[in-house]
C-alpha positions in Angstrom: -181.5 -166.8 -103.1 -180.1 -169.8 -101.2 -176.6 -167.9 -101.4 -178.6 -165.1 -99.5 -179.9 -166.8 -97.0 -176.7 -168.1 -95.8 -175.1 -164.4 -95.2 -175.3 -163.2 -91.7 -178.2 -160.8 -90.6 -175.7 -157.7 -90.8 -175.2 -158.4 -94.3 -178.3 -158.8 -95.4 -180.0 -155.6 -93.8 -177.1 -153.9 -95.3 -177.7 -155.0 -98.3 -181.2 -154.7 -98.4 -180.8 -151.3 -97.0 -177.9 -150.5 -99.8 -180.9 -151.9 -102.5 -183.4 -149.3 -101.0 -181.4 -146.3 -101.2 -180.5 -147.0 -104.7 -183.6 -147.7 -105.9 -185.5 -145.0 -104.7 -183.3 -142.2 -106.3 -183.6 -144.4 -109.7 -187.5 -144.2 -109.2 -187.5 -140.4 -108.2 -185.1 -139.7 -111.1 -186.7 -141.7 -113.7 -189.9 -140.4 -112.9 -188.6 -136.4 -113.3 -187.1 -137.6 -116.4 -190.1 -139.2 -117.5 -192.1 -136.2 -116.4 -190.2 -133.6 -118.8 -190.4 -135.7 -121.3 -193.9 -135.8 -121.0 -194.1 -132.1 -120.9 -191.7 -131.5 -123.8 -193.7 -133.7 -126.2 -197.0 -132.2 -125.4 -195.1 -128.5 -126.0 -194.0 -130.0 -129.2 -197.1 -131.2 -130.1 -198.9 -127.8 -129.5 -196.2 -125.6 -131.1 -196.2 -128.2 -134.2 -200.3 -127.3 -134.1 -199.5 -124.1 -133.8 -197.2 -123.5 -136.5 -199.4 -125.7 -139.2 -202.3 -122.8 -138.2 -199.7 -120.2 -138.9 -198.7 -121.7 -141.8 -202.5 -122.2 -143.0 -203.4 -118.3 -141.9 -200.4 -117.7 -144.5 -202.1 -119.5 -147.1 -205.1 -118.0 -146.5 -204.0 -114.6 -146.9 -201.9 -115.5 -150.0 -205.2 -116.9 -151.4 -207.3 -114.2 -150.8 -205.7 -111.5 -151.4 -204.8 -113.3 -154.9 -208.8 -113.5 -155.6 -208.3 -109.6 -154.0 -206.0 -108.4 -156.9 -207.4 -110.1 -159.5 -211.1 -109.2 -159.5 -209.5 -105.5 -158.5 -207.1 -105.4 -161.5 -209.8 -106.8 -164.1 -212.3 -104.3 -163.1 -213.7 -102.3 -165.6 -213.1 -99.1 -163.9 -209.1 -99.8 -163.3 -208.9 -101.3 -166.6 -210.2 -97.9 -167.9 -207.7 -95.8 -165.6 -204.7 -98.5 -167.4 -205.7 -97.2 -170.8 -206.3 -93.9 -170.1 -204.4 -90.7 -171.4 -206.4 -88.1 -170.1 -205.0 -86.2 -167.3 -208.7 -85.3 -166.0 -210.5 -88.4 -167.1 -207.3 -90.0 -165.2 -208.4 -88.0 -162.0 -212.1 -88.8 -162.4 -211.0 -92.3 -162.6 -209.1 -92.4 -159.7 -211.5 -91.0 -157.6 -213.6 -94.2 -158.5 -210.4 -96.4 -157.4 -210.2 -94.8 -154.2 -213.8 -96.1 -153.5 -213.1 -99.4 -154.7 -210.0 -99.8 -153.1 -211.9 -99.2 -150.2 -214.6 -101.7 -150.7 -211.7 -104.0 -150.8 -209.5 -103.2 -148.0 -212.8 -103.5 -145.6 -213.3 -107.0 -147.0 -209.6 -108.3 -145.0 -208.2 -106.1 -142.2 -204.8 -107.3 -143.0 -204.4 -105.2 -146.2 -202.6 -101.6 -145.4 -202.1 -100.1 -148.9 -202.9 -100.8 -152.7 -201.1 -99.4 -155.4 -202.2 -99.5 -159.2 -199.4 -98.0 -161.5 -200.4 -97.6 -165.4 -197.8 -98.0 -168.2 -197.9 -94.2 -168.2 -196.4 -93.8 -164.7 -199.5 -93.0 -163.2 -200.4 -94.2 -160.0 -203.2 -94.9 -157.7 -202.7 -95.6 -154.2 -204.7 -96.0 -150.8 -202.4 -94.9 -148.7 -199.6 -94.0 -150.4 -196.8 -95.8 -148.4 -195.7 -98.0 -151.1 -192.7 -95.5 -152.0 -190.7 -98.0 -153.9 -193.4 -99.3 -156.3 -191.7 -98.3 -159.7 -188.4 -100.0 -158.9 -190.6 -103.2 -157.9 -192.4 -102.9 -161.2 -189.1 -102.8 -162.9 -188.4 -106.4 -161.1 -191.8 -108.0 -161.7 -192.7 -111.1 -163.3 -194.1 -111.0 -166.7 -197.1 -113.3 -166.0 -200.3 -112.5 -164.5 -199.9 -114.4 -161.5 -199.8 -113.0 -158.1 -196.0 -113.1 -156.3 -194.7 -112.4 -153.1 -192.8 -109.2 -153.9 -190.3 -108.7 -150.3 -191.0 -107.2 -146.7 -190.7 -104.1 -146.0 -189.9 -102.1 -142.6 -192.0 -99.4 -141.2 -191.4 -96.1 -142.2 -192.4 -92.5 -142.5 -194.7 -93.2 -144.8 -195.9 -96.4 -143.2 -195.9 -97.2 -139.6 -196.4 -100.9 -139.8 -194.0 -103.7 -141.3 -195.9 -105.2 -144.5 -195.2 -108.2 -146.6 -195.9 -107.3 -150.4 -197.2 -108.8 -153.2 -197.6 -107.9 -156.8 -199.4 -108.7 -160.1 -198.9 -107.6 -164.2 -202.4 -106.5 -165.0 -203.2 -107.0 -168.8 -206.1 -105.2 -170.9 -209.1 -106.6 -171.7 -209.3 -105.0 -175.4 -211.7 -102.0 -174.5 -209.0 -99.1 -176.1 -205.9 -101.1 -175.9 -204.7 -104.8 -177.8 -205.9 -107.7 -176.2 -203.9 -109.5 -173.4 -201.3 -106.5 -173.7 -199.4 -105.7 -170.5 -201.6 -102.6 -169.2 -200.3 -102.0 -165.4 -198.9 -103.3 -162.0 -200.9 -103.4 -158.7 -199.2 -104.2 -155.7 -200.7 -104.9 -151.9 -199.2 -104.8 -148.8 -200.3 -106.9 -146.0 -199.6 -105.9 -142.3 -196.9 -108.6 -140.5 -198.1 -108.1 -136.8 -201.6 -109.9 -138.1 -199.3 -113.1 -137.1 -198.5 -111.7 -133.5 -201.9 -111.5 -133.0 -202.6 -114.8 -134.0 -199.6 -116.1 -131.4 -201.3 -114.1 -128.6 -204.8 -116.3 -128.3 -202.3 -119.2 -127.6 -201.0 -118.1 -124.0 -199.8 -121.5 -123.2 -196.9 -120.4 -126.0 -195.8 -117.5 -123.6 -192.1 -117.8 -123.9 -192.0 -119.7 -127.0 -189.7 -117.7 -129.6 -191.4 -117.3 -133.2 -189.2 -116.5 -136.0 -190.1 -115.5 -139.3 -187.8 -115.7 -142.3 -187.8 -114.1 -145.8 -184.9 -115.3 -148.0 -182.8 -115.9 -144.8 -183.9 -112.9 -143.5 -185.4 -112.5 -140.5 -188.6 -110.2 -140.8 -190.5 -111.1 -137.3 -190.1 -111.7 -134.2 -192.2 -112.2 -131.2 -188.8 -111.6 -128.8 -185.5 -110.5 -128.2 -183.1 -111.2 -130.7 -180.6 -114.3 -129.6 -177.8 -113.8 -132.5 -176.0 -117.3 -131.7 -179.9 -119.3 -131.7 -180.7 -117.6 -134.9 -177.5 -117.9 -136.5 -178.1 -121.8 -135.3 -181.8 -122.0 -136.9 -181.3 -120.1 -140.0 -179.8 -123.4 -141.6 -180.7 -125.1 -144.4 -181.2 -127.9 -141.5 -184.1 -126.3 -140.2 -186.0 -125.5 -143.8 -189.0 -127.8 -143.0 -189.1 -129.8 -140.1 -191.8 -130.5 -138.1 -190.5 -133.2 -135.8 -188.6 -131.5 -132.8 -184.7 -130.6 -132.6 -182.7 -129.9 -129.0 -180.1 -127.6 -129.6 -178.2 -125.6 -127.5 -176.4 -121.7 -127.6 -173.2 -120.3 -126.6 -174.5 -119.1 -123.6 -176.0 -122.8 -122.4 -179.1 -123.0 -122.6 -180.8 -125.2 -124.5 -184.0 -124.9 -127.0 -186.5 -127.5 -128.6 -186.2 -126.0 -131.8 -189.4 -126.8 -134.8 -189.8 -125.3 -138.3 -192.5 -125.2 -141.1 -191.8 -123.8 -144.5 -193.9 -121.0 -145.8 -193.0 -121.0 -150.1 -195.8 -118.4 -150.5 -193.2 -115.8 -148.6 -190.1 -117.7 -149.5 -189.9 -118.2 -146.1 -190.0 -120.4 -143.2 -191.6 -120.1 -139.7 -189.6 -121.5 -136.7 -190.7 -121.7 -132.9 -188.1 -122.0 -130.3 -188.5 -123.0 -126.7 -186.2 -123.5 -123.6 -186.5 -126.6 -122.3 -185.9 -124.5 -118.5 -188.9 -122.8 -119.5 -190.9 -126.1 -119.4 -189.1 -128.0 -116.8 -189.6 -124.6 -114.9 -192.6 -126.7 -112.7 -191.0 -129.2 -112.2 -188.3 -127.9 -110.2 -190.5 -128.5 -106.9 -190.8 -131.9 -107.7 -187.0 -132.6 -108.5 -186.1 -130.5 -105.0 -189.0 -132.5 -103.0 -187.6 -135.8 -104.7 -183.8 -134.9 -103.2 -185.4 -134.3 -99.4 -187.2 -137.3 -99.7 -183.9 -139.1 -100.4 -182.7 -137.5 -97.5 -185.2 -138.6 -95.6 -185.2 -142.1 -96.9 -181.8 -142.7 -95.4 -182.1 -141.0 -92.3 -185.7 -143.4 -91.8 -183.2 -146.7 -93.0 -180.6 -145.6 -90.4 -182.6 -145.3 -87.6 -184.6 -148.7 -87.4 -181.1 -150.2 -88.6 -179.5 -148.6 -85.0 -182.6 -150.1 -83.4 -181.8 -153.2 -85.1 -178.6 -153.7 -84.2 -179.3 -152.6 -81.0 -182.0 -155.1 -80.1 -181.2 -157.6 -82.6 -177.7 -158.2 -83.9 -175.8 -157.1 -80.8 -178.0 -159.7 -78.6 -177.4 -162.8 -81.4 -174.1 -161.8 -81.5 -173.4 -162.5 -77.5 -175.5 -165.4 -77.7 -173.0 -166.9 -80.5 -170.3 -166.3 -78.7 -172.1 -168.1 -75.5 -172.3 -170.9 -78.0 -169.0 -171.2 -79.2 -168.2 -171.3 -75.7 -170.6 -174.4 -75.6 -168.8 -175.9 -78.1 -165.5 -176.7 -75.5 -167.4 -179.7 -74.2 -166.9 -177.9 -70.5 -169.6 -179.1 -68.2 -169.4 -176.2 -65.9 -170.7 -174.1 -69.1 -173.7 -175.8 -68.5 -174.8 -174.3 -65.4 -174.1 -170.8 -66.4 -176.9 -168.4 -68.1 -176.8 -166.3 -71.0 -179.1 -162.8 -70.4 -179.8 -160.9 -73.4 -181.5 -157.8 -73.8 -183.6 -156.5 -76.6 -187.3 -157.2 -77.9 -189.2 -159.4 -76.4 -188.7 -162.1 -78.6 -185.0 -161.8 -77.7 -185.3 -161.7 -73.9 -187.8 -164.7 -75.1 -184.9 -166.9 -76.5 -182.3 -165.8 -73.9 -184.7 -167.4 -71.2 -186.0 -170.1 -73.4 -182.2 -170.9 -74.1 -181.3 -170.9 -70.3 -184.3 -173.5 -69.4 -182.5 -175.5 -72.0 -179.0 -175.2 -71.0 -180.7 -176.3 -67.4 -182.5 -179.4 -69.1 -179.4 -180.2 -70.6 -177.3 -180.3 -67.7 -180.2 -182.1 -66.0 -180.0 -184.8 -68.8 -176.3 -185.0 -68.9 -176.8 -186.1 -65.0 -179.0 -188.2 -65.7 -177.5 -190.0 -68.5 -174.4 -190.5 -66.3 -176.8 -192.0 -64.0 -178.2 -194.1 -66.6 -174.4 -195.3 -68.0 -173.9 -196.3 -64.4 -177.4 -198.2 -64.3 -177.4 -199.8 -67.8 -173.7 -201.2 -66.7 -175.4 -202.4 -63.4 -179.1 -203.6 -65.7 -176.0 -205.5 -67.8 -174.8 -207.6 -65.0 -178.3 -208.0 -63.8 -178.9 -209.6 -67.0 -176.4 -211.6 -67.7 -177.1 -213.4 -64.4 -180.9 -213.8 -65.6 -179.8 -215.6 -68.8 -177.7 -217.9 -66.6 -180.9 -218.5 -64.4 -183.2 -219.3 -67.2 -180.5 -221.5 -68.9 -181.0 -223.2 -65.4 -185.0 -223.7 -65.4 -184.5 -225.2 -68.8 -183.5 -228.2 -66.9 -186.9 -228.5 -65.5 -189.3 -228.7 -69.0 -186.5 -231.2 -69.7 -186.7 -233.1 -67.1 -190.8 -233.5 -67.4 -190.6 -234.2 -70.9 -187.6 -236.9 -70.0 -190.6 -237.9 -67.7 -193.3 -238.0 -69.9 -191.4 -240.0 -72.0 -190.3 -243.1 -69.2 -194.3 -243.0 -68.8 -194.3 -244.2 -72.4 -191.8 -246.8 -71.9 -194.3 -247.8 -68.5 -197.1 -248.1 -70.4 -195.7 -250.1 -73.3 -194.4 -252.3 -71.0 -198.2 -252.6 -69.1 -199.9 -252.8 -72.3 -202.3 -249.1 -71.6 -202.2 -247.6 -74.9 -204.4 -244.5 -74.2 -201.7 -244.2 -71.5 -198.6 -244.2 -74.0 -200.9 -242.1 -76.4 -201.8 -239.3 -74.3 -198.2 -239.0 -72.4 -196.8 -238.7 -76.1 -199.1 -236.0 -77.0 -198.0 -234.0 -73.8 -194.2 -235.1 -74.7 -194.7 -233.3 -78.4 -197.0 -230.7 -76.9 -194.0 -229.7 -73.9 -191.4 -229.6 -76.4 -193.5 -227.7 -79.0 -194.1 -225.0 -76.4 -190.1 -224.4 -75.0 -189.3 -224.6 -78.8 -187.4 -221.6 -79.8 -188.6 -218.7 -82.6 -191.8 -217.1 -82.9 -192.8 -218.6 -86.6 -193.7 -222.4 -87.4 -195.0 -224.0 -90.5 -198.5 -224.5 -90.6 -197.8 -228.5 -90.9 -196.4 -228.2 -88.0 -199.2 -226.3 -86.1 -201.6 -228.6 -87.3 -199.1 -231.6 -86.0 -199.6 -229.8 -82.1 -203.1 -229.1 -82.4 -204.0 -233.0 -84.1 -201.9 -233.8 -80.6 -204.1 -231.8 -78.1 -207.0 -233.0 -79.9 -205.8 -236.4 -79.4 -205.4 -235.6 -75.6 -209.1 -234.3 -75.3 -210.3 -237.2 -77.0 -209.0 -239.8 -75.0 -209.8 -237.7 -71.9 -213.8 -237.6 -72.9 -213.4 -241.0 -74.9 -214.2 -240.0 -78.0 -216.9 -237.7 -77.6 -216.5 -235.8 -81.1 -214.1 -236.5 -84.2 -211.4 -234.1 -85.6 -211.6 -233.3 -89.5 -208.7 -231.5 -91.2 -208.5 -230.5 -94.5 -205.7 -228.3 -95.5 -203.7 -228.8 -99.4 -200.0 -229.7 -98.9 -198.5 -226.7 -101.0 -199.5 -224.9 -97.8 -198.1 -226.9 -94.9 -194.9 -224.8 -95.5 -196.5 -221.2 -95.7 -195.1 -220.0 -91.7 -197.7 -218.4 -89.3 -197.0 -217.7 -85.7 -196.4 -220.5 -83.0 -199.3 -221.5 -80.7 -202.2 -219.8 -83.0 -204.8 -222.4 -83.6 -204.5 -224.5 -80.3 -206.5 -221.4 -78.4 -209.2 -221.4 -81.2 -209.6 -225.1 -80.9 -209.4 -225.0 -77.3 -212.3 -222.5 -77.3 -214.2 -224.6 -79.6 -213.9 -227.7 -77.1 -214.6 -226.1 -74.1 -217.6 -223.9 -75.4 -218.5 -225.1 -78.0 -218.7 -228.8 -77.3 -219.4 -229.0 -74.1 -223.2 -229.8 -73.8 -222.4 -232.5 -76.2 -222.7 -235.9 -75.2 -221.6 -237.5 -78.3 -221.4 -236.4 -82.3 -219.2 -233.7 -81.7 -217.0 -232.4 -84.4 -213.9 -230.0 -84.7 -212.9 -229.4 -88.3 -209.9 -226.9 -89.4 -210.0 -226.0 -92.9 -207.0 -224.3 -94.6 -207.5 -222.1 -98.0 -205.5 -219.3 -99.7 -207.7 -217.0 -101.3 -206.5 -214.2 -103.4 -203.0 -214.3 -101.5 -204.3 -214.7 -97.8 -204.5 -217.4 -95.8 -207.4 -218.5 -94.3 -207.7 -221.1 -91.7 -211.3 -221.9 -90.4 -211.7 -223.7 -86.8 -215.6 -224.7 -86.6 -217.9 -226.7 -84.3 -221.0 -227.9 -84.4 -221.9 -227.0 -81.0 -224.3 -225.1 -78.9 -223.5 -221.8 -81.1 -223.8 -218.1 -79.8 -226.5 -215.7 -79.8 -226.7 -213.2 -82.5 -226.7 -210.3 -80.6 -223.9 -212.0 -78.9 -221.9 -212.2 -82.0 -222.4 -208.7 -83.2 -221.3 -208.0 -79.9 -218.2 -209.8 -79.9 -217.3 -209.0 -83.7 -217.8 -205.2 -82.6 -215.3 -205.6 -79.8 -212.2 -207.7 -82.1 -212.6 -204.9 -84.5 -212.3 -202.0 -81.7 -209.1 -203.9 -80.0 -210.7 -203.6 -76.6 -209.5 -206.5 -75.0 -210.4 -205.3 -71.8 -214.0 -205.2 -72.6 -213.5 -208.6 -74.1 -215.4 -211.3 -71.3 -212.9 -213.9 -69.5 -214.1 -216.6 -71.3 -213.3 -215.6 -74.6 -209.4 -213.9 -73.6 -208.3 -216.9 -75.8 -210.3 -215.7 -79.3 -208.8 -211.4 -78.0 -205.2 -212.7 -77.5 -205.2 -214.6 -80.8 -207.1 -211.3 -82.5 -204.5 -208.7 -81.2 -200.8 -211.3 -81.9 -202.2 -211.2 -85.9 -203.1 -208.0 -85.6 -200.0 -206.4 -83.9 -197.8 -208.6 -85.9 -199.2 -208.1 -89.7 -201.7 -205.1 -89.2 -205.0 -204.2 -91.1 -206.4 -206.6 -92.7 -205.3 -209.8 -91.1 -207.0 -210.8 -88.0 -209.9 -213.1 -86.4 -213.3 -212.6 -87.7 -216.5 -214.8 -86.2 -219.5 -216.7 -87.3 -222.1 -218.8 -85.4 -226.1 -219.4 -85.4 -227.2 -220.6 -82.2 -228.1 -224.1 -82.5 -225.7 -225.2 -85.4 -222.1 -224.3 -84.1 -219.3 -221.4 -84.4 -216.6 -220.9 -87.1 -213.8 -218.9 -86.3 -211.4 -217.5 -89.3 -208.0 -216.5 -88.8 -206.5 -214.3 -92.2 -202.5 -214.5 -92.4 -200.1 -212.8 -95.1 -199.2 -215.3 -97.3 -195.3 -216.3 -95.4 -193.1 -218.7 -97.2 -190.1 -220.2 -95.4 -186.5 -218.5 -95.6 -184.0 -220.6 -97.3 -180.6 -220.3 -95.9 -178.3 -221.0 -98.1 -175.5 -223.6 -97.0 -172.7 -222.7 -98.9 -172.6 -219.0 -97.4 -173.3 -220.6 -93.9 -170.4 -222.7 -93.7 
């Protein structure tokens, strides 16, 4: 699929279109195939029905007419005209036959004659057009069974085909032995009952039925086809049901089934051309070939349209960007107009508002080359200014620290205090980096507590209580100072004396917490909420002027380290504020001297 995708359009529709064609013939075909099949299985099914009911109709017959002959030749009347010398008593009898043939014949409509032939020569018969009779009582059997005795043609005396069948009749012991051979009766039984029986099927109109006698055929619903029944009157086709294509000298081509018939020594065969049975479908298979026809004229006309409105426009616009491709900024103010669907002439004039942005950006980045190389010199003489006001902190701390060496020397300790603490404060502050250790945090803010206290003389004490294993954890510079500034200048300031700042350091489950609290004048709850509401929103702006210190401090943790490090705020009015700050634990990064030098 991947290898697909990476073909051009042209390709693909092709083959798509190539996939479409083929298929669609495969389908129609498969489903005409499919279709005759159908149709030939159902035929064979029927005609094997059909030919197990023909079969069955013989066996009925055979069966009846055997319970026929035998009740007939064991009568007491025929068994009188078998022993019977008298020429007169003979007649008499045979009047009495007559009758009882009758009776007989009425009972199947299939029978056309009965014969009955003594041992004398003399002979009863209904119709008479049994001609051969004493030649077939020559060739008998010597049981008393009933057997199929041949088929015989219509003739003068007969103007129906009949299949015969005889029986020995023996005496019962009224004037003759015992079980002694007494006579012959013979019944013929009209063929063309079978043709009737094929008629109230006529689905089966054009199906060829064969019947056949010792290899001979004896009916016939059809013309004759030598070569088909020269092909079917093979041992191959003795008794088999399940169906057999076979085709003639002449081409066409049958779906041949057979059934054997042992009461006849016989077989019946049904023959039917497949043309015959496909015959309906020949509508389909011509509708199937126009709707291929149409199938490809339907593909080539939205492929023209497609290559009208599709290729041919992608096409020019590839070679537009090959063109782009030369690096040539005068391509650049040129347009590309394509026509074909709307989405097309969409891209072409999306395409040309970006070939104009790009040639607008290209100016402007020349622009932007030329002011970056001016912003560099610009720069360069900034850094040389600031590395000139670095002279000034310098020169105040240098100051600060002569004041020390004044006030040593004039014996004011607060003095040499306090301008120490602003010395170590100054430098703190024009240090460079944006991490400290905590230690030395807590070194700047015990100084600027120092500075307040001497200021206010001693109004409050300063507590600290911090572990040492977390002096080296690094938080960012200048982060407590604001929070105890906050505390001294709110918190404290109605205080006449008792005051007290305490910082306490913790690490709880990974975090560092430091806690700046007072024992001040506190906030007012609602105050609090307010306040706590506002950290969490990040609204500085909201945030009142004289708490900026406590926002700035919120937002730097915040920006730098994210959810959930921060400030959070505590007070009850009355009792004092405590303000936590929450840091990632930080350790220091060890540089490793060996690598550095």
């Amino acid at each position: 699929m991947k290898f697909f995708k990476k073909l051009s359009i042209r390709i693909q529709v092709l083959t798509i279109g190539f996939i479409i064609v083929a298929i669609v013939p495969i389908i129609v075909l498969n489903a005409y195939k499919q279709s005759s099949e159908l149709i030939i299985e159902q035929n064979t099914q029927y005609n094997k029905e059909l030919i197990s009911i023909m079969k069955e109709r013989v066996s009925a017959n055979y069966t009846e007419v055997s319970k026929l002959m035998v009740n007939l030749g064991y009568d007491a009347t025929v068994q009188n005209f078998l022993v019977e010398n008298d020429n007169l008593k003979i007649y008499e009898v045979s009047k009495k036959i007559d009758s009882l043939m009758d009776v007989f014949k009425n009972t199947n409509s299939d029978i056309l004659d009965i014969s009955i032939v003594n041992n004398a020569g003399k002979v009863v018969s209904l119709k008479g057009s049994i001609p051969d009779i004493y030649s077939l009582t020559n060739r008998s059997e010597q049981d008393g069974a009933v057997h199929y005795a041949g088929f015989r043609k219509a003739s003068h005396n007969s103007d129906r085909d009949k299949f015969l069948f005889s029986m020995n009749i023996f005496s019962l012991g009224n004037k003759a032995t015992y079980g002694e051979n007494a006579g012959f009766m013979m019944i013929g039984l009209d063929s063309h009952s079978l043709n009737k029986e094929i008629e109230k099927y006529p689905r089966l109109a054009g199906t060829n039925f064969y019947l056949f006698e010792n290899n001979n055929i004896v009916f016939s619903n059809s013309n004759q086809d030598d070569n088909l029944i020269q092909q079917i009157n093979t041992p191959l086709f003795e008794d088999q049901q399940d169906h057999t294509i076979i085709e003639t000298n002449k081409g066409t081509r049958y779906i041949v089934q057979s059934l054997a018939l042992p009461e006849i020594k016989g077989k019946i065969v049904t023959a039917t051309p497949i043309s015959l049975l496909t015959k309906g479908l020949q509508p389909l298979k011509t509708n199937s070939y126009i709707l291929i026809i149409l199938m490809l004229l339907l593909i080539s006309i939205p492929y023209s349209i497609l290559m009208m409105n599709i290729l041919k426009p992608l096409s020019k616009l590839m070679t537009f960007m090959k063109q782009l491709k030369t690096g040539s900024l005068n391509i650049l103010q040129s347009k590309v107009s394509l026509e074909g669907y709307a989405e097309i002439e969409m891209i072409s004039s999306e395409f040309n508002t970006m070939l104009h942005r790009i040639n607008n950006l290209t100016n402007q980045l020349i622009q932007s080359d030329t002011q970056l190389y001016q912003s560099e010199l610009e720069k360069q003489r900034l850094q040389y200014a600031f590395l000139q006001s670095q002279i000034n902190p310098h020169f105040l701390s240098n100051t600060l620290d002569t004041i020390k060496g004044i006030a040593i020397a004039q014996g004011s300790k607060e003095t040499y205090e306090m301008a120490g603490a602003l010395s170590r404060m100054l430098r703190y502050s024009i240090k460079g980096g944006d991490e400290v250790s905590l230690g030395e945090e807590l070194q700047i803010v015990k100084a600027y507590i120092r500075i307040h206290q001497l200021r206010f003389s001693d109004r409050f004490t300063y507590e600290q209580i911090c572990p040492e294993e977390l002096l080296q954890l690094q938080i960012p510079k200048m982060i407590i100072q604001p929070i105890v500034e906050n505390a001294l200048t709110h918190g404290l300031e109605t205080l006449a004396a008792g005051g007290i700042v305490r910082i306490h350091v913790e690490q709880v489950d990974g975090v560092l917490m430091i806690t700046i609290s007072d024992n001040g004048s506190g906030i007012d709850p609602a105050r609090v909420e307010e306040l706590n509401h506002l950290l969490q929103s990040e609204d500085k702006n909201t945030i009142l002027n004289e708490h900026i210190g406590v926002a700035n401090v919120h937002h730097r943790i915040h920006v730098k380290y994210g959810d959930p490090y921060g400030l959070s705020l505590r007070s009850e009015q009355g009792k004092g504020t405590a303000i936590t700050l929450s840091f990632p634990t930080v350790l220091p990064v060890l540089h490793d001297v060996n690598k550095i030098s």
